[in-house]
Every structure is written in C-alpha cells, then in structure tokens.
PyMOL Python script that loads the backbone (N, CA, C, O; Angstrom):
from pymol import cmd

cmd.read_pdbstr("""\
ATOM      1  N   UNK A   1       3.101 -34.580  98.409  1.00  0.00           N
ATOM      2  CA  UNK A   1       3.924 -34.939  97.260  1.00  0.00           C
ATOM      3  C   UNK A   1       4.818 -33.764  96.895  1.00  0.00           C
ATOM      4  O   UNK A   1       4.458 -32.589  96.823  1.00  0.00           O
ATOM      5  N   UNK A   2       6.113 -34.279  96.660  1.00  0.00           N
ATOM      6  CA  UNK A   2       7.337 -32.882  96.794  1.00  0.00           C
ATOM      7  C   UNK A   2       6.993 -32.333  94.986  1.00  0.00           C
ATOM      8  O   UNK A   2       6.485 -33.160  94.228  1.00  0.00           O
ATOM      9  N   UNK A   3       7.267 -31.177  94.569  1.00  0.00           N
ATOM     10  CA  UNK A   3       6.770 -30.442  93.800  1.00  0.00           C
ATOM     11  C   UNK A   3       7.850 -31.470  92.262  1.00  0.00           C
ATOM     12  O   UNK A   3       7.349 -31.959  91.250  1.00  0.00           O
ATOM     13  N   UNK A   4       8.727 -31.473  92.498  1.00  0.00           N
ATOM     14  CA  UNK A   4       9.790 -31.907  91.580  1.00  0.00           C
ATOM     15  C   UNK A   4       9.117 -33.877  90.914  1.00  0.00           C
ATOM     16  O   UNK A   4       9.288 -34.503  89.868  1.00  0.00           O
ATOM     17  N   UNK A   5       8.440 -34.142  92.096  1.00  0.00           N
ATOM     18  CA  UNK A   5       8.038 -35.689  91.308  1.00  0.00           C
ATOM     19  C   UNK A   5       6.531 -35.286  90.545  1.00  0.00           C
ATOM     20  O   UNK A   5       5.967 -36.254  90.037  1.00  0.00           O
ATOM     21  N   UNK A   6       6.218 -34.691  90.488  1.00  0.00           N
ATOM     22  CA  UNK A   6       4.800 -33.933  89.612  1.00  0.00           C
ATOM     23  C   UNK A   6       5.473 -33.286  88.017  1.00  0.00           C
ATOM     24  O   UNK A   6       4.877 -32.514  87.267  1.00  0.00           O
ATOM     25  N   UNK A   7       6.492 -33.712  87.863  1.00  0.00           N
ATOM     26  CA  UNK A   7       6.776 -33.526  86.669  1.00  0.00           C
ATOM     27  C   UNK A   7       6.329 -34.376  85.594  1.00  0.00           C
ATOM     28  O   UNK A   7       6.361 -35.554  85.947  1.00  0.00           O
ATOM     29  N   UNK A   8       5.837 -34.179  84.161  1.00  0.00           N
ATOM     30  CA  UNK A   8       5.504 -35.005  83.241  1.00  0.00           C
ATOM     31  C   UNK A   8       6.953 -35.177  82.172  1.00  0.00           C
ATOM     32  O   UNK A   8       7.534 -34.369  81.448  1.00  0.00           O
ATOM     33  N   UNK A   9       7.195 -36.713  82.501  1.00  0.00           N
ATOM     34  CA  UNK A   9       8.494 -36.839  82.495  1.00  0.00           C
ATOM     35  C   UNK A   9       8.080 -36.599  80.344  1.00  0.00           C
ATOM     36  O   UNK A   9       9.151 -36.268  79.836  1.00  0.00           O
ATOM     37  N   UNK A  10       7.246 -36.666  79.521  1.00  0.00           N
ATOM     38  CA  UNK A  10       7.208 -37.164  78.120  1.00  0.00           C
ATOM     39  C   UNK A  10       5.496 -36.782  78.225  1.00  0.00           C
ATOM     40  O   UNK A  10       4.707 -36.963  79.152  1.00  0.00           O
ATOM     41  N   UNK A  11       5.301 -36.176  76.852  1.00  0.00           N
ATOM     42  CA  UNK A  11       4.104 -36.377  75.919  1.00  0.00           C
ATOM     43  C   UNK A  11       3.111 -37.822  75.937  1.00  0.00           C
ATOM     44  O   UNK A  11       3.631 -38.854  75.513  1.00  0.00           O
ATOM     45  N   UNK A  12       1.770 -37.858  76.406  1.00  0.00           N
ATOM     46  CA  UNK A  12       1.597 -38.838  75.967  1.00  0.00           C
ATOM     47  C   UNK A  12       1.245 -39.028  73.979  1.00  0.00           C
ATOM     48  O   UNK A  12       0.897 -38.097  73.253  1.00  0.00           O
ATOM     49  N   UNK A  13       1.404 -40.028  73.674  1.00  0.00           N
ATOM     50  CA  UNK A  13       1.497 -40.591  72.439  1.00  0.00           C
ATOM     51  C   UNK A  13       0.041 -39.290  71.632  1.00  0.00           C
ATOM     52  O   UNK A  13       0.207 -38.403  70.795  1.00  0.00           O
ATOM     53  N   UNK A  14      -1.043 -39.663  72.234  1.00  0.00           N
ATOM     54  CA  UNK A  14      -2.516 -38.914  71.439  1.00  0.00           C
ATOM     55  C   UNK A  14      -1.695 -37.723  71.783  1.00  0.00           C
ATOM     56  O   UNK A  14      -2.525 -37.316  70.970  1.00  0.00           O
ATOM     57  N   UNK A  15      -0.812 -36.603  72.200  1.00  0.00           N
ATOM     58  CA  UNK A  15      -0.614 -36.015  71.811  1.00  0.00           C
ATOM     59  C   UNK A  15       0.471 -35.202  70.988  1.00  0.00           C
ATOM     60  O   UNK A  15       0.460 -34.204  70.267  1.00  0.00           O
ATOM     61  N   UNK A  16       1.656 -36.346  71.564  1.00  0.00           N
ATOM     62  CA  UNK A  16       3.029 -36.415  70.982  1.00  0.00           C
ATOM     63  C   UNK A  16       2.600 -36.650  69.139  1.00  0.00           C
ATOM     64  O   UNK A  16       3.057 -35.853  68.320  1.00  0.00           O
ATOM     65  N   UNK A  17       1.723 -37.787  68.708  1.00  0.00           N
ATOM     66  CA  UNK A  17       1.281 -37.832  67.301  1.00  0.00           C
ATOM     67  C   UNK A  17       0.159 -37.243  67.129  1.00  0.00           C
ATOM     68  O   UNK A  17      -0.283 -37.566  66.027  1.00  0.00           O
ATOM     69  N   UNK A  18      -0.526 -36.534  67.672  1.00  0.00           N
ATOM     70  CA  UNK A  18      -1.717 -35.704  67.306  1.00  0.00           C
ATOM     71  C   UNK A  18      -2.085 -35.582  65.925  1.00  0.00           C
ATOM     72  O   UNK A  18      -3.191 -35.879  65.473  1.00  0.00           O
ATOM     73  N   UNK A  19      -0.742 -34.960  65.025  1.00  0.00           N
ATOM     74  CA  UNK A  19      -1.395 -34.932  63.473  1.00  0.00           C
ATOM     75  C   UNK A  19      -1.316 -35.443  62.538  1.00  0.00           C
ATOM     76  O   UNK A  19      -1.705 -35.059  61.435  1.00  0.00           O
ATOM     77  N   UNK A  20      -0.458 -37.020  63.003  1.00  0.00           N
ATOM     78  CA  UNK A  20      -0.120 -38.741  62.260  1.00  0.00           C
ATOM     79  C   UNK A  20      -1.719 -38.832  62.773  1.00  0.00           C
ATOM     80  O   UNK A  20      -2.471 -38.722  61.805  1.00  0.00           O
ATOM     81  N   UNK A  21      -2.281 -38.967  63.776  1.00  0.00           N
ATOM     82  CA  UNK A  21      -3.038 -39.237  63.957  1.00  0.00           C
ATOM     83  C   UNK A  21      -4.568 -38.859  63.505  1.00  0.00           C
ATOM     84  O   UNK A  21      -5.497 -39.643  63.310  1.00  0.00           O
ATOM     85  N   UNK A  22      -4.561 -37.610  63.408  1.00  0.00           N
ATOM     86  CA  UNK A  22      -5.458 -37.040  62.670  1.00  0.00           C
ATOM     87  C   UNK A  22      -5.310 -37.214  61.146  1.00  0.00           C
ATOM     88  O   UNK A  22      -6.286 -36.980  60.433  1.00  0.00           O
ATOM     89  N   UNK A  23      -4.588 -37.459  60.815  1.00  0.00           N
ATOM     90  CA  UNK A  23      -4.407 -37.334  59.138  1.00  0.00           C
ATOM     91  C   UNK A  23      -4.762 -38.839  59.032  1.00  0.00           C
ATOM     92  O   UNK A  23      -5.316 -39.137  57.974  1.00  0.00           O
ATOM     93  N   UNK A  24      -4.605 -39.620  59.711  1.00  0.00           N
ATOM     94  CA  UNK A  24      -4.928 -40.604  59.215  1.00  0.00           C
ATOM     95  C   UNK A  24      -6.706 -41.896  59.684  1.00  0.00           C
ATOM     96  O   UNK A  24      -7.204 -43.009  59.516  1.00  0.00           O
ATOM     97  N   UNK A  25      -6.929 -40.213  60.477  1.00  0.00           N
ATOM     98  CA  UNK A  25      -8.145 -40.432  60.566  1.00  0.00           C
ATOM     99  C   UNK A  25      -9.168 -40.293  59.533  1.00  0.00           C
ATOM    100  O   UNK A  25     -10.015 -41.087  59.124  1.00  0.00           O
ATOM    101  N   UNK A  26      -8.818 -38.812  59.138  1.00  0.00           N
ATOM    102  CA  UNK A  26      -9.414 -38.079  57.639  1.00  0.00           C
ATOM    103  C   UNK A  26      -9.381 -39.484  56.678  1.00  0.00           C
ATOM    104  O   UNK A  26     -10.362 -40.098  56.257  1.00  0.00           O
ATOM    105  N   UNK A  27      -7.844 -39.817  56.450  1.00  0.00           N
ATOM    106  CA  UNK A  27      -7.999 -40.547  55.543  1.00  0.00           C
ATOM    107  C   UNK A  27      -8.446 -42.191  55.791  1.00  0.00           C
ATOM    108  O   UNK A  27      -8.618 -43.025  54.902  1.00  0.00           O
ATOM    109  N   UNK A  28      -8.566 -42.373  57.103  1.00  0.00           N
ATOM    110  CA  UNK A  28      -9.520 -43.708  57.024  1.00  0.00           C
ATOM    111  C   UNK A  28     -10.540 -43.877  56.238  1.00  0.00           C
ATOM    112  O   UNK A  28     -11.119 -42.817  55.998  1.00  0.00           O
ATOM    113  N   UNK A  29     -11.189 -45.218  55.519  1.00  0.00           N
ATOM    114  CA  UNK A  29     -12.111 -45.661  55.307  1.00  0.00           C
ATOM    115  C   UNK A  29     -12.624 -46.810  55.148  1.00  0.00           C
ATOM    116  O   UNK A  29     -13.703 -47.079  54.621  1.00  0.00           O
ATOM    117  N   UNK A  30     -11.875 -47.490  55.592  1.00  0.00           N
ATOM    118  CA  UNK A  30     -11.962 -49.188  56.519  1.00  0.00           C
ATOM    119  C   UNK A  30     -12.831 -49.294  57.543  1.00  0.00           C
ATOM    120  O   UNK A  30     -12.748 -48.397  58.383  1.00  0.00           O
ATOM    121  N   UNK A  31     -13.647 -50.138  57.716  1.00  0.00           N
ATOM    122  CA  UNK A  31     -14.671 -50.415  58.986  1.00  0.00           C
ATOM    123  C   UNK A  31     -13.585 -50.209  60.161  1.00  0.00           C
ATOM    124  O   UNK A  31     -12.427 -50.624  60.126  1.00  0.00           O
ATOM    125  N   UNK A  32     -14.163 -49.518  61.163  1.00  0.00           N
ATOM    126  CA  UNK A  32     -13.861 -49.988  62.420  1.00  0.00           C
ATOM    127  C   UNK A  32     -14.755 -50.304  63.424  1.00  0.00           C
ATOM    128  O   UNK A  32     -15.929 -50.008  63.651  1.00  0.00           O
ATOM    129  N   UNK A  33     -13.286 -51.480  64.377  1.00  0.00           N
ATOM    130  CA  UNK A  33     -14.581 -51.913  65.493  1.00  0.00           C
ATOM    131  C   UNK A  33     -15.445 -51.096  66.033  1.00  0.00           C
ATOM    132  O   UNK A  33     -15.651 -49.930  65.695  1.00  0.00           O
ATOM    133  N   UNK A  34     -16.007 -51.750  66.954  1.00  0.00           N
ATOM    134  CA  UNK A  34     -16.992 -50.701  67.770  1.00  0.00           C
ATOM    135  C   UNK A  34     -16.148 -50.358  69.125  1.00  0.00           C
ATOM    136  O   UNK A  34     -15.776 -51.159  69.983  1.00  0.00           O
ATOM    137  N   UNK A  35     -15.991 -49.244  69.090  1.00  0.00           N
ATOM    138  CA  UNK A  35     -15.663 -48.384  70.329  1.00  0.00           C
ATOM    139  C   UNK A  35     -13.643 -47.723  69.785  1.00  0.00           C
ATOM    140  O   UNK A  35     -12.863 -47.043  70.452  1.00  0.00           O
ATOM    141  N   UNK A  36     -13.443 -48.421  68.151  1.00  0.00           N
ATOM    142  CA  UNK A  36     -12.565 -47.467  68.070  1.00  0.00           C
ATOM    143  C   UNK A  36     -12.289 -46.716  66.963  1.00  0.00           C
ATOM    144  O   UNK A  36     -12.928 -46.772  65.913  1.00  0.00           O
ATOM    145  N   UNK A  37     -11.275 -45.958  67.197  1.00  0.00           N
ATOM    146  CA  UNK A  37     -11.755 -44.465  66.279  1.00  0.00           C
ATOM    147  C   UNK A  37     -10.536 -44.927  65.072  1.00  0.00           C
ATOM    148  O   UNK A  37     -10.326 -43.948  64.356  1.00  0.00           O
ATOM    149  N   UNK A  38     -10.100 -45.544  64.858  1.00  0.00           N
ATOM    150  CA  UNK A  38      -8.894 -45.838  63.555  1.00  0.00           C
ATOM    151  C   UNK A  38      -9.492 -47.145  63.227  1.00  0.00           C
ATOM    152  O   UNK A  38     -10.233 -47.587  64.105  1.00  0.00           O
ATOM    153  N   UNK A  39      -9.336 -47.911  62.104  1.00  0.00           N
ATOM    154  CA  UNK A  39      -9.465 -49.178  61.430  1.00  0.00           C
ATOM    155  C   UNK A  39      -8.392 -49.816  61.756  1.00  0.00           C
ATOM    156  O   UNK A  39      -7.384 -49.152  61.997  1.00  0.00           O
ATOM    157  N   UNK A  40      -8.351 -51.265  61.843  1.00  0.00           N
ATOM    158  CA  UNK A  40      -7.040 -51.941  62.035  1.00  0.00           C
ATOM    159  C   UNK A  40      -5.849 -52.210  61.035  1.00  0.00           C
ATOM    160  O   UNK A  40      -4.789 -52.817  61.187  1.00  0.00           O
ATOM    161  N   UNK A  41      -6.311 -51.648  60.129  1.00  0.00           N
ATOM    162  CA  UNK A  41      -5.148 -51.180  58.583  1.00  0.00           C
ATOM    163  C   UNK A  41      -4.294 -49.621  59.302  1.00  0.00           C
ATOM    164  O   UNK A  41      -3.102 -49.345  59.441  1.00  0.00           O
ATOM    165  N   UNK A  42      -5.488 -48.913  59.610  1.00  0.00           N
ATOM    166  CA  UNK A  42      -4.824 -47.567  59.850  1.00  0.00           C
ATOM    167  C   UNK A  42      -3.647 -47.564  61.241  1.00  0.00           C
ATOM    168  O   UNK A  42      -2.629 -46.883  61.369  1.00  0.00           O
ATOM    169  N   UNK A  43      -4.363 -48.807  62.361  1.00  0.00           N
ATOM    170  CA  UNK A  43      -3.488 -48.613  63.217  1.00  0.00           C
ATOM    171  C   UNK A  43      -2.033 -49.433  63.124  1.00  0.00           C
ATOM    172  O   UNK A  43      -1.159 -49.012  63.882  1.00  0.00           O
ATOM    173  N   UNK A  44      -1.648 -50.723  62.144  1.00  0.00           N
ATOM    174  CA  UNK A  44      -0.823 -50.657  61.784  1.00  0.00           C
ATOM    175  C   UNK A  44      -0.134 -49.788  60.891  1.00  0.00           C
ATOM    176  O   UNK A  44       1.094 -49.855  60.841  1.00  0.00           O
ATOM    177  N   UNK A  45      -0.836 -48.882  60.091  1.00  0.00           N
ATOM    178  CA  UNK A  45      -0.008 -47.604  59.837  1.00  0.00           C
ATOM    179  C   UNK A  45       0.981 -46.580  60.633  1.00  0.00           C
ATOM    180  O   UNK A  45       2.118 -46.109  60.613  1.00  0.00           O
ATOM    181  N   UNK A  46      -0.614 -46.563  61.559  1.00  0.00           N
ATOM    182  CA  UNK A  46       0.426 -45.867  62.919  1.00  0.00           C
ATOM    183  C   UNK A  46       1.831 -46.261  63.615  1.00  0.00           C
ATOM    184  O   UNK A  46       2.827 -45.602  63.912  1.00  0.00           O
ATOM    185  N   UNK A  47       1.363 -48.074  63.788  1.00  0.00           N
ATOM    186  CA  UNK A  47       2.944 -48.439  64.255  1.00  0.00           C
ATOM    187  C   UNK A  47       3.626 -48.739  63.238  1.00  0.00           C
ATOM    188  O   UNK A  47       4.520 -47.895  63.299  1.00  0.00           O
ATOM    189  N   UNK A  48       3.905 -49.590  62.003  1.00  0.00           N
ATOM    190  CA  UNK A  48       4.822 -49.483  61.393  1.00  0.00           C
ATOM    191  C   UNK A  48       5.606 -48.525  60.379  1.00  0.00           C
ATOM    192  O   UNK A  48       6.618 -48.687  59.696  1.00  0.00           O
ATOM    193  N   UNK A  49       4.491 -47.187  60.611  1.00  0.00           N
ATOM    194  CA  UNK A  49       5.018 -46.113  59.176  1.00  0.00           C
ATOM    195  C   UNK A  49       4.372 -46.037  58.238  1.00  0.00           C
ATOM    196  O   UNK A  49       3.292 -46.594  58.430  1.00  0.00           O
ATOM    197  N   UNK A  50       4.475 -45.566  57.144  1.00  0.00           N
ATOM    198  CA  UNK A  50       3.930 -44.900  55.843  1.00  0.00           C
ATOM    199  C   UNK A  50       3.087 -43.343  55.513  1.00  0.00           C
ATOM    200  O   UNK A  50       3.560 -42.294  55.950  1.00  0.00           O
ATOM    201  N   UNK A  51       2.159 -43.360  54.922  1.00  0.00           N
ATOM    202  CA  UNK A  51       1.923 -42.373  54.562  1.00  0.00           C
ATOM    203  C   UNK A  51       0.312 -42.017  54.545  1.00  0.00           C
ATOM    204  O   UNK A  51      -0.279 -42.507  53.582  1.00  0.00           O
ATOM    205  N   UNK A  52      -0.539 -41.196  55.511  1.00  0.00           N
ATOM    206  CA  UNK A  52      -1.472 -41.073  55.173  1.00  0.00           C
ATOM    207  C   UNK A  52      -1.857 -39.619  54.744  1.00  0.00           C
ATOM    208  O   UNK A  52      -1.688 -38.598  55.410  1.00  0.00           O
ATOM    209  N   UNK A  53      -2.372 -39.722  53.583  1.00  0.00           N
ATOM    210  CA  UNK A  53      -2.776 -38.058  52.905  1.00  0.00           C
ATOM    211  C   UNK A  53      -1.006 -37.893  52.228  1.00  0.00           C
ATOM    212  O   UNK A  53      -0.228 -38.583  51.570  1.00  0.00           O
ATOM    213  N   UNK A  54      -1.025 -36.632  52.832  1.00  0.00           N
ATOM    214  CA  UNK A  54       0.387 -35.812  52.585  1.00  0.00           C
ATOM    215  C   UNK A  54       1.049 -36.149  53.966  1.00  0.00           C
ATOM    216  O   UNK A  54       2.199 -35.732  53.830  1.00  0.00           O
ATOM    217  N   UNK A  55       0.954 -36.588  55.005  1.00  0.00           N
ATOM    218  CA  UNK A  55       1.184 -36.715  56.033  1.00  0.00           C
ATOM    219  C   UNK A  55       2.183 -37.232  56.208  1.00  0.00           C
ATOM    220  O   UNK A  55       2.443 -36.190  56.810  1.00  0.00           O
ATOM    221  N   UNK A  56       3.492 -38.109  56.344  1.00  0.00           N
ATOM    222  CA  UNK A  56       4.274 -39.097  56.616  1.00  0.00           C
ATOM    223  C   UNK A  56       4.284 -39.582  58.002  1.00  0.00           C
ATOM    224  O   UNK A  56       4.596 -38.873  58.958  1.00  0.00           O
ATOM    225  N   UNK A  57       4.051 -40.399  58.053  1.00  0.00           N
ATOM    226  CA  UNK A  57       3.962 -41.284  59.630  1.00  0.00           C
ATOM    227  C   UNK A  57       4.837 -42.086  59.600  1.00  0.00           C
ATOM    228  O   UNK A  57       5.232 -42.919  58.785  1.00  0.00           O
ATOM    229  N   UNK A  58       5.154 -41.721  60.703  1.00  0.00           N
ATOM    230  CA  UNK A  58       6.520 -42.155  61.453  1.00  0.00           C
ATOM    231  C   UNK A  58       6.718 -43.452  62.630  1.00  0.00           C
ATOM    232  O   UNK A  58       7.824 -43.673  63.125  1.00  0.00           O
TER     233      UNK A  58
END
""", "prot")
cmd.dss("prot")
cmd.show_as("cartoon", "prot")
cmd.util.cbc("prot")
cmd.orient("prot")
C-alpha cells in the first residue's frame, strides 16, 4: 500500500466532538439502553444542537 493512500482523510466524530460529547455525558440523566453510553434525549442533542452544561453543541 503506497504511503500517500494511508492518509486519514478527517477526525472521526468520538473524537472530532470529544467535549460535546463528554459534557453531555456529565450532564445526562435519562435511562439509557443497554450497551449505550448517552440517553436517547441526549443523542438527539448531539444531532440537532443545544446546550449541555456550559457546553454549546453544535
């Protein structure tokens, strides 16, 4: 494999939002399913925006 296609073309997302993500872990407190780590309130936070903590999510 030639050295130039081993490039990481972008961030993946868990780390591109790392601290939308964390902040709005802290501030979860909605059940979540089993096997995931955000509530399904929090993860439409994640995609449509607002605000968790002091945080603004984007």
């Amino acid at each position: 494999m030639d050295q130039k296609q081993n490039v990481l073309l972008r961030l993946p997302a868990e780390r591109l939002y790392a601290k939308e993500l964390e902040a709005l872990k802290e501030a979860d407190q909605d059940p979540k399913p089993a096997g995931w780590q955000l509530s399904p309130r929090s993860e439409l936070t994640f995609i449509t925006g607002r605000h968790a903590g002091s945080v603004n999510i984007t």
